[in-house]
C-alpha positions in Angstrom: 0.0 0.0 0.0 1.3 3.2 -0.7 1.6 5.4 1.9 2.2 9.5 2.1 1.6 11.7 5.3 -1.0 13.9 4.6 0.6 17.1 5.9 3.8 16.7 3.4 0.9 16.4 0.7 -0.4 19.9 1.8 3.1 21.0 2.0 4.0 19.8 -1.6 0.9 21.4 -2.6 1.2 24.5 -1.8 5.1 24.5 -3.5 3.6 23.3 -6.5 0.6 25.7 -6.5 2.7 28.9 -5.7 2.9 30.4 -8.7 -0.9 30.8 -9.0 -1.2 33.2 -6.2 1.1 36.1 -7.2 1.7 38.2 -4.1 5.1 39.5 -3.4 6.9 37.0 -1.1 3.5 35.6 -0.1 2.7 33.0 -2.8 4.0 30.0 -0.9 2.0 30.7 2.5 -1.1 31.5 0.6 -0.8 28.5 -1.3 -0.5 26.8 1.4 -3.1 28.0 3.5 -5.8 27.0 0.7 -4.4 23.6 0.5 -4.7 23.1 4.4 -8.3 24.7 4.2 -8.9 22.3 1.5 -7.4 19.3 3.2 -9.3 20.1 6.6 -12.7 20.5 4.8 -12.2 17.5 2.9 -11.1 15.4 6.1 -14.3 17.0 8.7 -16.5 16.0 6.0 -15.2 12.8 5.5 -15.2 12.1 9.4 -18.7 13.3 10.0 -20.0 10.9 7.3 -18.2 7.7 7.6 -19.9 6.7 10.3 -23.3 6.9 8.3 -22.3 5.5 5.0 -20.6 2.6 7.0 -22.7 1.6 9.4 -24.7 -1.1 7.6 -21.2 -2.8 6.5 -20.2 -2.8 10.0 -23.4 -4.6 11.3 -23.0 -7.1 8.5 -19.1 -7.7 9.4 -19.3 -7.5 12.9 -22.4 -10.6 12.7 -20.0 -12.6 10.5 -17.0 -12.1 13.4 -17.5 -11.7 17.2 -14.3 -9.8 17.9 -15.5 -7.4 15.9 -18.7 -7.2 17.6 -16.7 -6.9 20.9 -14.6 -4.1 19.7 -17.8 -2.2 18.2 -19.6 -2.9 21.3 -16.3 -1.5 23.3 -16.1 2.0 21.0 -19.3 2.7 21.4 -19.3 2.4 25.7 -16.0 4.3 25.5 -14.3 6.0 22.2 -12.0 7.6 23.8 -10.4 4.8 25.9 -10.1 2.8 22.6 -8.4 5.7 20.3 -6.2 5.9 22.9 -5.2 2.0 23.1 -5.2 2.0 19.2 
């Protein structure tokens, strides 16, 4: 699987998309700064909606598998406990 931080995307991004913003000495960070908002839009909307779109998948999965049903069971009693072990 290939496999590139997300923040050295944003980074390369706004490098590569510098030259679109012409402000004196400013190019880069502006660049920049629309690729993070970009990327941070992009990610809160893909967070708030996995859950949703993935939920029927999970039920089937987690019926086919009991540790699965035992860790879905476990993130939903306590979320933060388990982010925190993962």
């Amino acid at each position: 699987c290939f496999f590139v931080p997300p923040a050295l995307l944003v980074l390369a991004s706004g490098f590569v998309f510098q030259n679109i913003y012409v402000v004196e000495g400013w190019s880069f960070v502006i660049a920049w700064l629309a690729s993070m908002l970009g990327a941070v839009i992009g990610g809160t909307l893909a967070f708030s909606r996995a859950p949703g779109l993935s939920r029927d998948l999970l039920r089937v999965v987690c019926g086919r598998y009991p540790i699965l049903n035992a860790v879905d069971t476990a993130v939903v009693k306590n979320p933060l406990r388990v982010m925190m072990l993962l």
